[in-house]
Structures are given as C-alpha cells and as structure tokens.
PyMOL Python script that loads the backbone (N, CA, C, O; Angstrom):
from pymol import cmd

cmd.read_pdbstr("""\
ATOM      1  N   UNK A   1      14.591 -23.982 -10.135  1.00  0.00           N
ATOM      2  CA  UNK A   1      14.284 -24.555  -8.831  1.00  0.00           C
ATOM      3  C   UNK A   1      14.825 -23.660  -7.712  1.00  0.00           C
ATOM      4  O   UNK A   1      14.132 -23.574  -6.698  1.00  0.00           O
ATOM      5  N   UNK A   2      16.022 -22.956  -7.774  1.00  0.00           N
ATOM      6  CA  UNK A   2      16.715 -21.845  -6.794  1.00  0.00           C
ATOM      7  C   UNK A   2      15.688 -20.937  -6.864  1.00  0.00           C
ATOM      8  O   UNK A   2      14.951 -20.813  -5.887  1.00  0.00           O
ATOM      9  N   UNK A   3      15.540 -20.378  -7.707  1.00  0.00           N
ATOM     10  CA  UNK A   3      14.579 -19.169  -7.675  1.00  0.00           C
ATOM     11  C   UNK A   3      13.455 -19.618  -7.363  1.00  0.00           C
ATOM     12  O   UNK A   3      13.104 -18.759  -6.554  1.00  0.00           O
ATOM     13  N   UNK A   4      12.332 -20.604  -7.435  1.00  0.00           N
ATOM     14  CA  UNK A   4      11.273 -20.447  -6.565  1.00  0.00           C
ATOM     15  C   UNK A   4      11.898 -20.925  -5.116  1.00  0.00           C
ATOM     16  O   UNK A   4      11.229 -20.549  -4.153  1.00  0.00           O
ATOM     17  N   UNK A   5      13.062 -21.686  -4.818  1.00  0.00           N
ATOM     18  CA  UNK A   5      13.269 -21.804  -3.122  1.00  0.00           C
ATOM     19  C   UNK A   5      13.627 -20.250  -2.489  1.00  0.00           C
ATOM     20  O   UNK A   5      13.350 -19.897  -1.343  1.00  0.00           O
ATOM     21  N   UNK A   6      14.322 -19.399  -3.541  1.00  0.00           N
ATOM     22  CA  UNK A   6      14.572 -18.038  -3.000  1.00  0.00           C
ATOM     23  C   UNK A   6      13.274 -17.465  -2.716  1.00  0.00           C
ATOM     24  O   UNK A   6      13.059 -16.973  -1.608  1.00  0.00           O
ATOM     25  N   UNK A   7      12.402 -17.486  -3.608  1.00  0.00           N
ATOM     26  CA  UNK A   7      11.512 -16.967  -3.714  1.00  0.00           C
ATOM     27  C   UNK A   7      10.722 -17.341  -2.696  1.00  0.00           C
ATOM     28  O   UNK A   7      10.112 -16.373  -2.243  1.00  0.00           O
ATOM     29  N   UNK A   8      10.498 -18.296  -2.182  1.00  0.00           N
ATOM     30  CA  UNK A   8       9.172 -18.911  -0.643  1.00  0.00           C
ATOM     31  C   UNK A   8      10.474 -18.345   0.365  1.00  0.00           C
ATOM     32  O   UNK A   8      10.169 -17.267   0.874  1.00  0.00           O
ATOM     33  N   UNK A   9      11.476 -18.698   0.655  1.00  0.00           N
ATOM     34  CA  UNK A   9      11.699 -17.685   1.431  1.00  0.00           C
ATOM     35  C   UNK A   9      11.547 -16.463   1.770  1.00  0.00           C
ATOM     36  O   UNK A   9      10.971 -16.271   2.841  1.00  0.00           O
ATOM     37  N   UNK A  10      11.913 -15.523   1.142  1.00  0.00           N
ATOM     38  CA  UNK A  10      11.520 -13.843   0.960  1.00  0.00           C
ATOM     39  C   UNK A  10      10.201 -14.227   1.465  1.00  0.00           C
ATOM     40  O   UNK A  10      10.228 -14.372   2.687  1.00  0.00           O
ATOM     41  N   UNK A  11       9.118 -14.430   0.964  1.00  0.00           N
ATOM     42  CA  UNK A  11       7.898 -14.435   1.046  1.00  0.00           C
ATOM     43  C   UNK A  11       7.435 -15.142   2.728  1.00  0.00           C
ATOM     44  O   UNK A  11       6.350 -14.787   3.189  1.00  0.00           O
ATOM     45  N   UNK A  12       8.209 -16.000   3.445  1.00  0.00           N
ATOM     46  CA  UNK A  12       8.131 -16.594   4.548  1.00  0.00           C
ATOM     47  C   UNK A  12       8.747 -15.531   5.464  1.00  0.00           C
ATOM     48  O   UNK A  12       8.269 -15.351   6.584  1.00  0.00           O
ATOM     49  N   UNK A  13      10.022 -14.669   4.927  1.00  0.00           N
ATOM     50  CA  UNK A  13      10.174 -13.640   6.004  1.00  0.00           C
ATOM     51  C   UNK A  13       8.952 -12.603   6.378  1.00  0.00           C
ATOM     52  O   UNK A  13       8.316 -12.332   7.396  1.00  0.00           O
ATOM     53  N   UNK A  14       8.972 -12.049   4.617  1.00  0.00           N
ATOM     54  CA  UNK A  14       7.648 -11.132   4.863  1.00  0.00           C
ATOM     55  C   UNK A  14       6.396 -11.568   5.852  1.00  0.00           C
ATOM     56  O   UNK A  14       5.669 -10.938   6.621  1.00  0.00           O
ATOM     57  N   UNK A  15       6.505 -13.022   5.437  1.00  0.00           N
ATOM     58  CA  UNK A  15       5.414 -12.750   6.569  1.00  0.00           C
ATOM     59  C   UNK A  15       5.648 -12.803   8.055  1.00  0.00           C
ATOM     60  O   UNK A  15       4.700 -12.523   8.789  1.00  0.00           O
ATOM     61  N   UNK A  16       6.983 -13.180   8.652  1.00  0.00           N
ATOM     62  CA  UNK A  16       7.117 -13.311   9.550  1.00  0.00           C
ATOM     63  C   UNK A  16       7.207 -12.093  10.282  1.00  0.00           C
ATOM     64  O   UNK A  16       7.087 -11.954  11.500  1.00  0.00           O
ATOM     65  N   UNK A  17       7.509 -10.918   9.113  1.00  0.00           N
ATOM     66  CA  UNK A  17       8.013  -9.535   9.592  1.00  0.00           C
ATOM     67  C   UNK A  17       6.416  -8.888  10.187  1.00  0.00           C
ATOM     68  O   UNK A  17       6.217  -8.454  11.321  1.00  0.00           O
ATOM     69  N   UNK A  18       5.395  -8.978   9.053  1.00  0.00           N
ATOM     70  CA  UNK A  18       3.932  -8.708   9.220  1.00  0.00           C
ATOM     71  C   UNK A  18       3.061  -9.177  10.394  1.00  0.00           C
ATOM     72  O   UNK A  18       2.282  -8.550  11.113  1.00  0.00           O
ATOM     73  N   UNK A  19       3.577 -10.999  10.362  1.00  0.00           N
ATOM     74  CA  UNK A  19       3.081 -11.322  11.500  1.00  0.00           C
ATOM     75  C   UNK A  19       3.577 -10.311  12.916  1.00  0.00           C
ATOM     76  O   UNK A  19       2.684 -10.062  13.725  1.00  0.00           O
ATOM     77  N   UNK A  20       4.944  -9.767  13.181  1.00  0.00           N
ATOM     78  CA  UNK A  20       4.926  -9.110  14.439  1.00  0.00           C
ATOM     79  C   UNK A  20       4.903  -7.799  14.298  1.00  0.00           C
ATOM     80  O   UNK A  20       5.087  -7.104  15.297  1.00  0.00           O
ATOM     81  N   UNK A  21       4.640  -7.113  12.849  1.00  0.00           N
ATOM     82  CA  UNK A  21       4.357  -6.025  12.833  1.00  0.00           C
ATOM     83  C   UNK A  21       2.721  -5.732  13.830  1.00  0.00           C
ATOM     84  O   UNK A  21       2.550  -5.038  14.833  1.00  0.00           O
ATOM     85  N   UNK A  22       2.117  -6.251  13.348  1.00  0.00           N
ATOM     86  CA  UNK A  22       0.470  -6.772  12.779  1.00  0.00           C
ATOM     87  C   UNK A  22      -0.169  -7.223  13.676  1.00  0.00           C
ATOM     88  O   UNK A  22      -1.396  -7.301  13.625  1.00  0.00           O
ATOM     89  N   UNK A  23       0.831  -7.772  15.096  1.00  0.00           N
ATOM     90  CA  UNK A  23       0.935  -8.955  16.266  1.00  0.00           C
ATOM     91  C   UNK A  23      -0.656  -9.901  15.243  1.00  0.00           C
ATOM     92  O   UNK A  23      -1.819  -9.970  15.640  1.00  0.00           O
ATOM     93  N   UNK A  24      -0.142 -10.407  14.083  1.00  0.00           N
ATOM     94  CA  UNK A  24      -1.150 -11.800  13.576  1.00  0.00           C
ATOM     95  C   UNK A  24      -0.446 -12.827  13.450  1.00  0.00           C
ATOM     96  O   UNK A  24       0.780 -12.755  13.359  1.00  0.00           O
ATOM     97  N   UNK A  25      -1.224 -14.152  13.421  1.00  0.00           N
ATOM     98  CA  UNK A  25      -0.929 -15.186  12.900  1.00  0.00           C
ATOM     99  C   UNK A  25      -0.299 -14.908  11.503  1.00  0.00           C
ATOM    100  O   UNK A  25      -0.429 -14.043  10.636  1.00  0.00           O
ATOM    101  N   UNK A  26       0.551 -16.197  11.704  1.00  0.00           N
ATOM    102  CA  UNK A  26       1.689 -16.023  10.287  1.00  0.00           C
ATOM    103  C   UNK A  26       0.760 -16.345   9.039  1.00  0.00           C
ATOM    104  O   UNK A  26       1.077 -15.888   7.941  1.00  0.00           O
ATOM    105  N   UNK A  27      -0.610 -17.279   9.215  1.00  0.00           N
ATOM    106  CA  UNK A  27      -1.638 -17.617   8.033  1.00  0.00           C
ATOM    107  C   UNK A  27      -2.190 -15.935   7.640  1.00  0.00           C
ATOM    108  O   UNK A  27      -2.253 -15.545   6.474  1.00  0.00           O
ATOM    109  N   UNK A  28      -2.577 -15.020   8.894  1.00  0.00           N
ATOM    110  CA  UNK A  28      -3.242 -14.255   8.463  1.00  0.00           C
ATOM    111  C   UNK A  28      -2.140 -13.233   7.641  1.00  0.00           C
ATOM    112  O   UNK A  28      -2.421 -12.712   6.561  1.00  0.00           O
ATOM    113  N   UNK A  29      -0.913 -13.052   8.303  1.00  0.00           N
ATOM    114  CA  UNK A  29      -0.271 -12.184   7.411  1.00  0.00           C
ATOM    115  C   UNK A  29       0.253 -12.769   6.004  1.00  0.00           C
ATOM    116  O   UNK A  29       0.690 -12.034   5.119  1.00  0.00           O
ATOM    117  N   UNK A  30       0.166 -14.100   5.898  1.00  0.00           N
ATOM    118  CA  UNK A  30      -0.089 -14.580   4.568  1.00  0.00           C
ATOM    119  C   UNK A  30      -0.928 -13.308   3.588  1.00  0.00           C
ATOM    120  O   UNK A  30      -0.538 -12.443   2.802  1.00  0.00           O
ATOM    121  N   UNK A  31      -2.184 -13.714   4.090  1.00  0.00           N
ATOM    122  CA  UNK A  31      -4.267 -13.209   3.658  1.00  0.00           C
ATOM    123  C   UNK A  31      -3.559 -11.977   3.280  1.00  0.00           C
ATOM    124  O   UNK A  31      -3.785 -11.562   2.143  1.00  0.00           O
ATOM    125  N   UNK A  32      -2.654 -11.241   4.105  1.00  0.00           N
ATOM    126  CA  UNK A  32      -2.308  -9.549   4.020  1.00  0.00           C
ATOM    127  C   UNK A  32      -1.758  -9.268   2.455  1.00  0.00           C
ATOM    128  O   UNK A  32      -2.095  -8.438   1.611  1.00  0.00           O
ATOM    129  N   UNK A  33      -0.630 -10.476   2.460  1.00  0.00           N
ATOM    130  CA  UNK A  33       0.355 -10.032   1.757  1.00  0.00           C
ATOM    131  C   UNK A  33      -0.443 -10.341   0.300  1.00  0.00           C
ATOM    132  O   UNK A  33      -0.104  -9.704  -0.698  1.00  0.00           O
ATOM    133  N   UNK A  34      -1.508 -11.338   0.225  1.00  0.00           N
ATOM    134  CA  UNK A  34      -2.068 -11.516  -0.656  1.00  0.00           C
ATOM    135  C   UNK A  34      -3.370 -10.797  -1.591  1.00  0.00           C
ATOM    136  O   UNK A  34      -3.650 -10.849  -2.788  1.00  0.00           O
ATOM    137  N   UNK A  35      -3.898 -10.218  -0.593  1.00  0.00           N
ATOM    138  CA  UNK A  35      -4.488  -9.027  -0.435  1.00  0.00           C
ATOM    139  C   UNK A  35      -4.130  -7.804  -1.408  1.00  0.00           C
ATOM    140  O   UNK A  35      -4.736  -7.254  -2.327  1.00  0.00           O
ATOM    141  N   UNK A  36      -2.721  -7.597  -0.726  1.00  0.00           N
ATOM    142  CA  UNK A  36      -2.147  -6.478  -0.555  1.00  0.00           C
ATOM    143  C   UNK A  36      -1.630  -6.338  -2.581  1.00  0.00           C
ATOM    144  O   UNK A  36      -2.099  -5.580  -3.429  1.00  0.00           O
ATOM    145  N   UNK A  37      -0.744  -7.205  -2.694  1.00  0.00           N
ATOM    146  CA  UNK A  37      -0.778  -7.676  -4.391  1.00  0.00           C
ATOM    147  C   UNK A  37      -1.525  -8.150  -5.008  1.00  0.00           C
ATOM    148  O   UNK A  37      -1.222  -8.278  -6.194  1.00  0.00           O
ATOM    149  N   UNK A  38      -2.728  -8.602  -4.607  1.00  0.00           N
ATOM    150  CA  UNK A  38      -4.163  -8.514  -5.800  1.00  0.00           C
ATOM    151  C   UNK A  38      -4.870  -7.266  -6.070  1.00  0.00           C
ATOM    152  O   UNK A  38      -5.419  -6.945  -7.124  1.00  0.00           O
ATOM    153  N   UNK A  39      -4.763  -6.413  -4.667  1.00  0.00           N
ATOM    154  CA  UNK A  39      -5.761  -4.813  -5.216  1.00  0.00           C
ATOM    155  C   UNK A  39      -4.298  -4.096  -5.653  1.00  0.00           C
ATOM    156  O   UNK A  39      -4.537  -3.239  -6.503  1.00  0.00           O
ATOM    157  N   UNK A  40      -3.193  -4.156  -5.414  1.00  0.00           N
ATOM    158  CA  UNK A  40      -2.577  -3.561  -6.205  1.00  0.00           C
ATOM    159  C   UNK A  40      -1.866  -3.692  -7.502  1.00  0.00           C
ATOM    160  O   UNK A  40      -1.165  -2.786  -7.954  1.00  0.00           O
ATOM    161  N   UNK A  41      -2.120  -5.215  -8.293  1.00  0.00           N
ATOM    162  CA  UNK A  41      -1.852  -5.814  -9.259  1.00  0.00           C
ATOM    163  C   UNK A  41      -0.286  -5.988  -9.475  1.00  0.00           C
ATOM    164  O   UNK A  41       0.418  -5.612 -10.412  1.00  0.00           O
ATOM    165  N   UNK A  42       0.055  -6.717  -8.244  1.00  0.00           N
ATOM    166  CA  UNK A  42       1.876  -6.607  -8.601  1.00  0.00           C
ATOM    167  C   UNK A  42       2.183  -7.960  -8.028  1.00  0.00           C
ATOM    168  O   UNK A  42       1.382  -8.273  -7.147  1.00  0.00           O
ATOM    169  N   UNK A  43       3.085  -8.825  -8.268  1.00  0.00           N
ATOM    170  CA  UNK A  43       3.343 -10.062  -7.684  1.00  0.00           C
ATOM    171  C   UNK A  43       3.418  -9.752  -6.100  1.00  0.00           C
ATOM    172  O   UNK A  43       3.577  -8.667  -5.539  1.00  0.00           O
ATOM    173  N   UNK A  44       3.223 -11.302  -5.446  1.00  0.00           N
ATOM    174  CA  UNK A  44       3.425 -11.093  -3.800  1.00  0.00           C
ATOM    175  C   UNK A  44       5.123 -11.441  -3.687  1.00  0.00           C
ATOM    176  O   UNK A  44       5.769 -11.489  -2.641  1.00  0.00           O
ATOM    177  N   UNK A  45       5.436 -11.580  -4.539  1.00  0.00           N
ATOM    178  CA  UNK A  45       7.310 -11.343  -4.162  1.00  0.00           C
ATOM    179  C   UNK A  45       7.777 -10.208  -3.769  1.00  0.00           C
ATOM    180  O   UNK A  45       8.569  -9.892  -2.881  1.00  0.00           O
ATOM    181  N   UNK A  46       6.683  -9.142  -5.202  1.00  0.00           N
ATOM    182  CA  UNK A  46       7.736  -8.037  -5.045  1.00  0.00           C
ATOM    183  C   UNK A  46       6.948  -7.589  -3.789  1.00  0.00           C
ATOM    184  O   UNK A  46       7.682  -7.075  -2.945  1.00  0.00           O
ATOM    185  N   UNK A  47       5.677  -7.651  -3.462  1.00  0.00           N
ATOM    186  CA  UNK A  47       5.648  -7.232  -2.332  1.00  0.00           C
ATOM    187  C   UNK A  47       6.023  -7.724  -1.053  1.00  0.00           C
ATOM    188  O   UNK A  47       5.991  -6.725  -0.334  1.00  0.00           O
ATOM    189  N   UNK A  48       6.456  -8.977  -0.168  1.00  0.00           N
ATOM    190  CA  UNK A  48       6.921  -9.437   0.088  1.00  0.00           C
ATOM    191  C   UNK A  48       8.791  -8.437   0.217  1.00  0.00           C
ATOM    192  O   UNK A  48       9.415  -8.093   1.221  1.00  0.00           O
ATOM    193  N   UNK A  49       9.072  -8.301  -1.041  1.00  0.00           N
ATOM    194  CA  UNK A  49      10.583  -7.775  -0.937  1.00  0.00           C
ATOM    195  C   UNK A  49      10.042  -6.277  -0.447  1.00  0.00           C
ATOM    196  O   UNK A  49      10.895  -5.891   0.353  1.00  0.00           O
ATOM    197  N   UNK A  50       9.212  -5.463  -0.545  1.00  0.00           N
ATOM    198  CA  UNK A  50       9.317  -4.255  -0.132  1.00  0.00           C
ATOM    199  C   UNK A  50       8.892  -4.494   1.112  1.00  0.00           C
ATOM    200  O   UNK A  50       9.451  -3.690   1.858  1.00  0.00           O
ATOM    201  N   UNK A  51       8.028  -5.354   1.826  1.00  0.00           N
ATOM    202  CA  UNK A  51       8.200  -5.730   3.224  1.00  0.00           C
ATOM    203  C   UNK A  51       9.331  -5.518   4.144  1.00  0.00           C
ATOM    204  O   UNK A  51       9.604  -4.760   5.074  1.00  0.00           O
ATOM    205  N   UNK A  52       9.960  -6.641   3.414  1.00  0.00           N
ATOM    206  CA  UNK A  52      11.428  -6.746   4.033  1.00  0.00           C
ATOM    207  C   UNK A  52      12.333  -5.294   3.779  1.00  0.00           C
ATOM    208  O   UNK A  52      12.837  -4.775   4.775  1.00  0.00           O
ATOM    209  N   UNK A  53      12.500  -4.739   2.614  1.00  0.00           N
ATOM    210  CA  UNK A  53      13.598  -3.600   2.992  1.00  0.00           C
ATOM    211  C   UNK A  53      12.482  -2.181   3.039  1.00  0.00           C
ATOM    212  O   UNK A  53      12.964  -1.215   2.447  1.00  0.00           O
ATOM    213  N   UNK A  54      11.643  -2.031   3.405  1.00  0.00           N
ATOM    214  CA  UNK A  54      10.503  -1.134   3.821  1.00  0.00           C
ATOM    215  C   UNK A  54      10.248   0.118   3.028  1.00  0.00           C
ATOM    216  O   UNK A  54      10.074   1.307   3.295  1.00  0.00           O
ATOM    217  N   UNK A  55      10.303  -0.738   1.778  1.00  0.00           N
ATOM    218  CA  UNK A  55       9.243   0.126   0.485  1.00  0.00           C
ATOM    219  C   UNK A  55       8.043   0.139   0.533  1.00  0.00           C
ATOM    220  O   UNK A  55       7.423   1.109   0.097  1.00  0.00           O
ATOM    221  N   UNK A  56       7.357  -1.042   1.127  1.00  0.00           N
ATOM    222  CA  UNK A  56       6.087  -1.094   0.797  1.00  0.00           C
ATOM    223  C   UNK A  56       5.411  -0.999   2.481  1.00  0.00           C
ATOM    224  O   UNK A  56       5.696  -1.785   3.385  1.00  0.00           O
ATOM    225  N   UNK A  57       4.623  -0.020   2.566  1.00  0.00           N
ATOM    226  CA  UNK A  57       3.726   0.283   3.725  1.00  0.00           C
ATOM    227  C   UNK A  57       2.721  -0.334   4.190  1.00  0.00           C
ATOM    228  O   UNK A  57       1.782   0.170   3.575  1.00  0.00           O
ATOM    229  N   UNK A  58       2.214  -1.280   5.040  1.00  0.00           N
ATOM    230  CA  UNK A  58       0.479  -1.806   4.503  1.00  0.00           C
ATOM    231  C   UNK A  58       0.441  -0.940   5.974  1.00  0.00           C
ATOM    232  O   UNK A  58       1.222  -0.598   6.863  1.00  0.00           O
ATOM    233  N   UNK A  59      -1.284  -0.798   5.551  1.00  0.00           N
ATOM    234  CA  UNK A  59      -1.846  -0.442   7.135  1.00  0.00           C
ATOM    235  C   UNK A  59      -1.514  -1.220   8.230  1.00  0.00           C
ATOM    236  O   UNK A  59      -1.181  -2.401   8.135  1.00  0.00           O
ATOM    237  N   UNK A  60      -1.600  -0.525   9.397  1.00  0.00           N
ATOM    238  CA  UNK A  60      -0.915  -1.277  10.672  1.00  0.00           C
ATOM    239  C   UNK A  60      -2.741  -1.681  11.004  1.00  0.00           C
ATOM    240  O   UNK A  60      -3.056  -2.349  11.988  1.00  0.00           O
TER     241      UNK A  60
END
""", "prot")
cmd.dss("prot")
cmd.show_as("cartoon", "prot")
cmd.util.cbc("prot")
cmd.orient("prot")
C-alpha cells in the first residue's frame, strides 16, 4: 500500500514538473508521460522518476 502511495506521488510531481515545463494542463502532461512510456516500453514511474531528477528528456 506505501509503495503504490509513493508511487502516485512521484508520478503527480512529474507531472506537475511537465505541466510548467510544457506550460500544459496537469491532464495533458499526464497524456505526455503516458505516451512517453508506451513508445518507449518502460513503466510511467520510471519515467516519471527521470522527470524529476532529469534523466529523461521529452520534447519541449
């Protein structure tokens, strides 16, 4: 139960980070992050975590 509450967090920053990267709605930088780990076949956590400490690049 900790680990998925850790887990929607991380994932609620990322998007909050995207949303003002992105200047989008926090739904659309959701769409991004989801996007972003289906064409690249990797969970949206881990992407989500490279959000946050800036491993992972998406287009601006």
């Amino acid at each position: 139960m900790q680990t998925a509450l850790n887990s929607r967090v991380i994932i609620e920053q990322a998007k909050g980070v995207l949303a003002e990267r992105l200047r989008i709605s926090v739904d659309e930088a959701f769409g991004v992050l989801r996007a972003y780990a289906r064409t690249n076949h990797v969970r949206i956590l881990a992407v989500a975590n490279g959000i946050i400490d800036r491993t992972v690049e998406l287009p601006r």
